[in-house]
C-alpha positions in Angstrom: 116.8 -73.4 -70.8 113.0 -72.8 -71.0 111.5 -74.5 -74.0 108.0 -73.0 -75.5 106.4 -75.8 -74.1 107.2 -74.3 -70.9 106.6 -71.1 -71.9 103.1 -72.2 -72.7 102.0 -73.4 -69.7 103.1 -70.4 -68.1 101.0 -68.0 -69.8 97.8 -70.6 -69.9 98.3 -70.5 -66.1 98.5 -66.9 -65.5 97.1 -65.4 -67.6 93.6 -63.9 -66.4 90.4 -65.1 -67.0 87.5 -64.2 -68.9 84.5 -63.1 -67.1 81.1 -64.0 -69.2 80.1 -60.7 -70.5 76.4 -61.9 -69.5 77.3 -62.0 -66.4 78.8 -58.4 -66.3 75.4 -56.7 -67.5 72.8 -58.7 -65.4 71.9 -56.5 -62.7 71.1 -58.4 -58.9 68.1 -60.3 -58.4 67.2 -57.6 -55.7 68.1 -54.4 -57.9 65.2 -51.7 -58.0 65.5 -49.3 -61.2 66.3 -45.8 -60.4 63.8 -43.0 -61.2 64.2 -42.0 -64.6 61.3 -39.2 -64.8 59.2 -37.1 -63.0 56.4 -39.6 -62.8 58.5 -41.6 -61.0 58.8 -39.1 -58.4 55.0 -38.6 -57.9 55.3 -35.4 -59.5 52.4 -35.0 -62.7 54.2 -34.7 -66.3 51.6 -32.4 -67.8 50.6 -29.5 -65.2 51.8 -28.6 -61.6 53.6 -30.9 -59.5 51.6 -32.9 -57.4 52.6 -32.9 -54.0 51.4 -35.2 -51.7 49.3 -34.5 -48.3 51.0 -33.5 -45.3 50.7 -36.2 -43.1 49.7 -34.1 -39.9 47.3 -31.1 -39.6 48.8 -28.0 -38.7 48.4 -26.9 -35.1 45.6 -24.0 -34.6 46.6 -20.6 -33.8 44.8 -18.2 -31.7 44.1 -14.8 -32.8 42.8 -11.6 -30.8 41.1 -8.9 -31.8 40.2 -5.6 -30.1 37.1 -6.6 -28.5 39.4 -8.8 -26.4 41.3 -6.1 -24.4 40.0 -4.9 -21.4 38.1 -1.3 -21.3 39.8 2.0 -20.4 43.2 2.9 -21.2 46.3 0.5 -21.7 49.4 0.2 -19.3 51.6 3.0 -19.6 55.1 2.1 -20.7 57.5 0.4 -18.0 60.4 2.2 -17.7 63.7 1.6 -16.2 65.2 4.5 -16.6 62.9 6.9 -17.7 62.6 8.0 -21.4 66.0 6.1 -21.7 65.7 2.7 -21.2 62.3 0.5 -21.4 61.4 -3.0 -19.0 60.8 -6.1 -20.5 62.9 -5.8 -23.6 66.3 -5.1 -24.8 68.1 -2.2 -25.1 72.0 -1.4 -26.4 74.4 1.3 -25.4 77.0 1.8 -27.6 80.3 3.7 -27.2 83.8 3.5 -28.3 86.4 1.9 -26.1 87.4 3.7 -23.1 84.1 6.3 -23.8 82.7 5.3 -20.3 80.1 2.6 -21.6 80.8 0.7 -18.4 81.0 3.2 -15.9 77.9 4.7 -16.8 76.2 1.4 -16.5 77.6 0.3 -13.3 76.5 3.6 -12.0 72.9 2.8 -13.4 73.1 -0.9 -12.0 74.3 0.5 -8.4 71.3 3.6 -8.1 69.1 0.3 -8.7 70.5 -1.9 -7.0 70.7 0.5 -3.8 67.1 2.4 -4.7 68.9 5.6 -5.8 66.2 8.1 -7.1 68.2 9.1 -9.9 70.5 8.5 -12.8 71.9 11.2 -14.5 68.7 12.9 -13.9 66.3 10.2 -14.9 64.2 8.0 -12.1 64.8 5.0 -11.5 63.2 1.6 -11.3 65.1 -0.1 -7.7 65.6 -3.3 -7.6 67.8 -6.6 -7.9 70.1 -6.2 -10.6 72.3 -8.7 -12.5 75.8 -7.4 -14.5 77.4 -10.2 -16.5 80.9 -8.8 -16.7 82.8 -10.8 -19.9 85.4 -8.3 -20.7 85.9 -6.3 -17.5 87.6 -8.4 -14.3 86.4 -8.7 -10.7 89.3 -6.2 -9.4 88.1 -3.5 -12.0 84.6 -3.4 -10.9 85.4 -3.6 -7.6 87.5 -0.1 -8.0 84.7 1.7 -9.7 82.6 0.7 -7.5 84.6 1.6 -4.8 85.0 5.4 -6.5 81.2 5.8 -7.2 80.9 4.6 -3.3 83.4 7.7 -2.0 82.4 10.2 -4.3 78.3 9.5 -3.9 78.0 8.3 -0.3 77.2 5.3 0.0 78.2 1.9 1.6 78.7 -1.5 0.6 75.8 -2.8 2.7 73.6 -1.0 0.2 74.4 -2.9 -2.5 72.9 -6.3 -1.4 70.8 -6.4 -4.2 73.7 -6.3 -6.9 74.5 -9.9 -8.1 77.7 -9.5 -10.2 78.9 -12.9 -12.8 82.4 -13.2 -14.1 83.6 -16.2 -16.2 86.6 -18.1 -15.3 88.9 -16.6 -17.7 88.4 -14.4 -21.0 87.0 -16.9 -23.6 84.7 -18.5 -20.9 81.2 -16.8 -21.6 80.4 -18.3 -25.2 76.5 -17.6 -24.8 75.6 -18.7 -28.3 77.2 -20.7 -31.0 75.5 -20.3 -34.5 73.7 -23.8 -36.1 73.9 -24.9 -39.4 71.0 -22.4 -40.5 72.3 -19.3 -38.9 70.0 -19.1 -36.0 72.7 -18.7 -32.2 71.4 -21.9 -30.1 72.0 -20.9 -26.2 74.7 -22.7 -25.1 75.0 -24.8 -21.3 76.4 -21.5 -20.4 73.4 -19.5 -21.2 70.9 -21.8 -19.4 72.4 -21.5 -16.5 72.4 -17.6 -16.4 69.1 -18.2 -17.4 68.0 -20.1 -14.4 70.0 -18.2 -12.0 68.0 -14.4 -13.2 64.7 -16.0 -13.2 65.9 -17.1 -9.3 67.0 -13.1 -8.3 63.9 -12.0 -10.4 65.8 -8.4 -11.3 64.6 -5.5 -12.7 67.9 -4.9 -14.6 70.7 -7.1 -16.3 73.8 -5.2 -17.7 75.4 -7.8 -20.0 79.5 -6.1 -20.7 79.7 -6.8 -23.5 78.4 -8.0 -27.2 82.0 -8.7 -28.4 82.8 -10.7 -25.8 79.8 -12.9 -25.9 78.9 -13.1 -29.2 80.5 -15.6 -31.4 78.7 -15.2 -35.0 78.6 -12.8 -37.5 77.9 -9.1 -36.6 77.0 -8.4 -40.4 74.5 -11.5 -40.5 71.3 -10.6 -40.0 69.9 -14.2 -38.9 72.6 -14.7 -36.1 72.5 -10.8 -34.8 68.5 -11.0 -34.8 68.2 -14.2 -32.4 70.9 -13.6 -30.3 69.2 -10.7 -29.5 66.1 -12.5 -29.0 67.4 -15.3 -26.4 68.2 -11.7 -24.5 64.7 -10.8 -24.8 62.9 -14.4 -23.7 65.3 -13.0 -20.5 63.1 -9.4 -20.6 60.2 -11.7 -20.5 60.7 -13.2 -17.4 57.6 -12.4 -14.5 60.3 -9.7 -12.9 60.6 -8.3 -17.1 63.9 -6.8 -16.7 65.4 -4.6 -18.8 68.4 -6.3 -20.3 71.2 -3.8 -21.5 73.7 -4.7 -24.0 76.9 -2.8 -24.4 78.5 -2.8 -27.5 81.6 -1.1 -29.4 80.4 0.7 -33.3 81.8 0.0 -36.3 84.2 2.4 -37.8 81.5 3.6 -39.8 79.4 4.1 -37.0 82.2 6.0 -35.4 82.7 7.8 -38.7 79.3 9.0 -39.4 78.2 9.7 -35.4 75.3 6.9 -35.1 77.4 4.7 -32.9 75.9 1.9 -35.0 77.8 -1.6 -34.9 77.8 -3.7 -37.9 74.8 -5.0 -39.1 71.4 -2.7 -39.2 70.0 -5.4 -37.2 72.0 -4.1 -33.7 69.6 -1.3 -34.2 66.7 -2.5 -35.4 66.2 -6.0 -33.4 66.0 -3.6 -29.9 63.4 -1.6 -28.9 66.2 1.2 -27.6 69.5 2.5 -28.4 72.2 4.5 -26.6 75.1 6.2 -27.9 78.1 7.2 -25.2 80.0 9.6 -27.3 83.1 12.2 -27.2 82.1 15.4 -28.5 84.1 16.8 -31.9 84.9 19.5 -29.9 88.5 18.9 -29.3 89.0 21.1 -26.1 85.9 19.1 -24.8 86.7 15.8 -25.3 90.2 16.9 -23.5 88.2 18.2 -20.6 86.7 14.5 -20.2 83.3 16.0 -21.8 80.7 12.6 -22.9 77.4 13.1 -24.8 74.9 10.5 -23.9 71.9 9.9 -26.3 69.0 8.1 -27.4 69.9 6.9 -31.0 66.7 5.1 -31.6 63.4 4.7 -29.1 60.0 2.5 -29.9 58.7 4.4 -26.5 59.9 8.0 -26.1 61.8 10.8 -27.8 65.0 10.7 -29.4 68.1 12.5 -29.2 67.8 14.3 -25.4 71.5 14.4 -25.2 73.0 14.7 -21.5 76.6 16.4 -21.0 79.1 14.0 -18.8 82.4 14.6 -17.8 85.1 12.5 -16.2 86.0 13.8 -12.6 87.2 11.9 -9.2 85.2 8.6 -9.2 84.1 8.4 -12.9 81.4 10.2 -15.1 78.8 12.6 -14.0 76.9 15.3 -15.4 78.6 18.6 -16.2 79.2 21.0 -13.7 78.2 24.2 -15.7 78.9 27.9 -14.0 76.6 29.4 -12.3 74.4 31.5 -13.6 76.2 35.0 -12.9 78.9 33.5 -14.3 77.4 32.0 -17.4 75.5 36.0 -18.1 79.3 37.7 -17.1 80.5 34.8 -20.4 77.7 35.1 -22.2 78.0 39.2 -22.7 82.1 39.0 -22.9 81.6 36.8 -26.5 78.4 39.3 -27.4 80.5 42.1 -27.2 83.6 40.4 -29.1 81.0 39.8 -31.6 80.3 43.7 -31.7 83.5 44.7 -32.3 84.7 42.4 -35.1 81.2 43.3 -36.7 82.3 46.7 -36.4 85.9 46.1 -37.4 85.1 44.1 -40.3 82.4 46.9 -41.3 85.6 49.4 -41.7 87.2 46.9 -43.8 84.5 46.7 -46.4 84.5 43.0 -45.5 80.7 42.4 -45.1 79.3 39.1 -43.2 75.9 37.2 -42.9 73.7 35.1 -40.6 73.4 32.3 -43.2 76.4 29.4 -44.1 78.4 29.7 -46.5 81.1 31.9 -47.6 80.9 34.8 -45.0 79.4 33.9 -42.4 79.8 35.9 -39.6 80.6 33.2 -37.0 83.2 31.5 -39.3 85.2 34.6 -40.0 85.3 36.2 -37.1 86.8 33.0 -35.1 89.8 33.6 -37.3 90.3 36.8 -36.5 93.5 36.8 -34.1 91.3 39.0 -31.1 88.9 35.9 -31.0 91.7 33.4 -31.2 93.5 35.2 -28.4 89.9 35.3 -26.5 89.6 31.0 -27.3 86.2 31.8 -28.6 85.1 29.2 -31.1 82.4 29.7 -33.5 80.3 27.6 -31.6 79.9 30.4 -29.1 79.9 33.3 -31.5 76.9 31.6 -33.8 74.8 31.6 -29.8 76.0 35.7 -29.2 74.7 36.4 -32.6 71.5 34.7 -32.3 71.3 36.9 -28.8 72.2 40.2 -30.4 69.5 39.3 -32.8 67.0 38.5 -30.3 67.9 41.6 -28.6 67.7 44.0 -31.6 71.3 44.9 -31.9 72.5 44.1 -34.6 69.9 43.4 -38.0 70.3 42.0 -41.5 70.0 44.6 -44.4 70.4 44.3 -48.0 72.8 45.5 -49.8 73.9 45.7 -53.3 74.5 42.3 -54.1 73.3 40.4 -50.8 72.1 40.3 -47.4 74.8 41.5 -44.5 74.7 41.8 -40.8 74.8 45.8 -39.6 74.6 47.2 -36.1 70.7 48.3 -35.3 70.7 52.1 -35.3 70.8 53.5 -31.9 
C-alpha cells in the first residue's frame, strides 16, 4: 500500500514548475517596439501625411505638337478591305454559330492571299495572310477551301501565300492567361505566333476564334481591353496587318441585333466591327439569306449592309432577278396594292401611310388575296411608296384622319 509519504514525493516530483513571472514579461534583448502611431510611420500627426521622396526621377516623355508633322495632307486610311476592314489595327466580326463567320473570312483570307480584286464587292489589299484556326480542324478548312476553289476558279498553286496554324488538339491555343491585376500576359504560345507573323510579314491575320483563345473574363473590362491590345502590338508590326477576330454575341446581342459579345469593351477596344447576321425574315433566313454589316467604324461609314446567301461552295452575294424581272415583280405587288385599296375603300375600312393602327401595309398583308400572293408587308410598304411617287394613289383627310385614296384619273 502507498503511504502519503509516498504520495508526497510523487506530486513534488511531477508536478510542474513555476516559471518566474519576470521572466515571462521581459521581452528579448534584441526586441524592437512596434509602431504604435503615425509618427512612427513617418507620417506628420498634425497636417497631411508626409511622404517621403521617390528615390528615382521619373523618366522624360516626349510630346509633339502640330508643327512637328510634315506639310500637305496626311496618309489616307490603310484599308484592307475597303470601307470594311482598316490595316494596322484590330477589327471583330461577329456572328452567331453556324451564321458563316468563317466562311466569309476564309474567302477574304484566300482573295488576299491569291491577289483577288474583290471581296464581296470591296478591293482588296493582296498579300501573305495568316489564319489561326482554334476551333475549326485542318480537314474542315481544307473542304471550304476546296468549295471556294471549284466554284471561283482557282488552284491550289495560288494560294502560296496562305500560311494556315492549328493547335495540337482543342485546348491547345491558350494565348493569354489573366495576372493577379487583371491584365492577359501572352503566354509561350503567343510569342511564338508572334515571331512566326513578324517572319511572313502579312497583310492579314484571321484569328477563329475569341472563345477559343481567350481564357478571362468577357464581362471584365481590364482582361477584354489588353487582350485586345497584344492583338494590336501584332497590327503594329512593319507589314501592319489587319488582325481579324471572330467572335460569337451574347444573347443579348443576339436579342437586340448589335451582335455585341459581352463586355462593351469587344466593341469599343477595336477600331472596327462586323456583324454576320440572319435576316428576321423567316422565308429569308430559310433561303440561306446573310446580312453583313459594319456595326461600328473609327474610319468609314456604318451600316452598308451586303445580302449573302448560302449556295454550292459557301456564301456569296445574292443573286437578285434581273431587271425585267424585278419591274414584271415590282408592278404585280403595286397592283395588289390597288385593289385591296380599292376593296377596303368599299368596305368603309379606311387605311394610312403612317404606323399604327391602320396602316395600309399591315392590313392588307392579312387579307387572304395577299397571303395567297406570299406578299409580305415588307414589299407592299415599297409598292406604296412607288404608287406615291408615281401619283396614284394620295393622302386626303377625312373626317376624323388622314387616309390613303386612289388619285383621280
Amino acid at each position: 500500500m502507498i503511504s502519503r509519504a509516498d504520495i508526497v514525493d510523487l506530486q513534488r516530483e511531477f508536478a510542474p514548475r513555476s516559471i518566474p513571472q519576470r521572466a515571462i514579461l521581459q521581452p528579448p534583448a534584441d526586441y524592437t517596439p512596434l509602431p504604435t502611431g503615425p509618427e512612427d510611420y513617418g507620417l506628420q500627426t498634425d497636417g497631411e501625411p508626409d511622404f517621403p521622396e521617390p528615390a528615382t526621377e521619373p523618366a522624360s516623355l516626349a510630346f509633339v505638337t502640330p508643327l512637328d508633322w510634315p506639310e500637305g495632307a496626311p496618309p489616307a486610311v490603310d484599308w484592307l478591305a475597303n470601307q470594311r476592314i482598316p490595316r494596322g489595327d484590330v477589327t471583330t466580326l461577329h456572328g452567331d454559330g453556324g451564321a458563316g463567320k468563317t466562311d466569309i473570312a476564309c474567302q477574304l483570307a484566300e482573295a488576299c492571299a491569291r491577289a483577288a480584286p474583290y471581296w464581296f464587292g470591296h478591293e482588296v489589299t493582296p498579300g501573305p495572310v495568316v489564319v489561326i484556326s482554334a476551333e475549326e480542324p485542318q480537314r474542315e478548312l481544307r473542304r471550304r477551301i476546296w468549295l471556294h476553289r471549284e466554284r471561283d476558279g482557282f488552284d491550289a498553286a495560288d494560294l502560296g501565300n496562305l500560311h494556315l496554324w492549328f493547335p495540337d488538339d482543342v485546348a491547345g491555343a491558350v494565348f493569354a492567361v489573366p495576372d493577379r491585376s487583371g491584365i492577359m500576359q501572352p503566354t509561350p504560345l503567343f510569342r511564338s505566333i508572334e515571331a512566326a507573323i513578324a517572319r511572313i510579314a502579312p497583310v492579314l491575320v484571321t484569328v477563329d476564334n475569341v472563345a477559343a483563345t481567350f481564357t478571362g473574363n468577357q464581362n471584365d473590362r481590364t482582361m477584354v481591353r489588353s487582350y485586345v491590345n497584344l492583338w494590336r502590338t501584332i497590327a503594329r508590326q512593319p507589314s501592319r496587318p489587319a488582325v481579324l477576330l471572330l467572335d460569337h454575341p451574347s444573347l443579348s446581342g443576339l436579342t437586340n441585333g448589335n451582335g455585341r459579345g459581352g463586355n462593351m469593351d469587344w466593341r469599343n477596344a477595336v477600331r472596327s466591327a462586323l456583324y454576320l447576321r440572319v435576316p428576321e425574315d423567316k422565308s429569308e433566313a430559310d433561303a440561306g439569306i446573310r446580312v453583313l454589316e459594319t456595326q461600328k467604324s473609327n474610319y468609314g461609314p456604318t451600316g452598308q449592309p451586303i445580302r449573302l446567301q448560302w449556295a454550292t461552295g459557301g456564301l456569296r452575294l445574292e443573286q437578285g432577278p434581273s431587271s425585267l424581272v424585278r419591274l414584271a415583280e415590282d408592278a404585280k405587288v403595286d397592283d395588289l396594292f390597288v385593289r385591296l385599296l380599292d376593296k377596303f375603300s368599299a368596305q368603309g375600312r379606311d387605311v394610312r401611310s403612317t404606323t399604327g393602327s391602320g396602316y395600309a401595309p399591315a392590313e392588307f398583308e392579312d387579307d387572304p388575296e395577299a397571303k395567297v400572293a406570299g406578299v409580305k408587308a415588307k414589299a407592299l410598304k415599297v409598292a406604296m411608296a412607288r404608287l406615291f411617287e408615281a401619283g396614284k394613289i394620295i393622302t386626303v383627310q377625312g373626317k376624323r384622319s388622314k387616309h390613303i385614296e386612289r388619285a383621280p384619273s
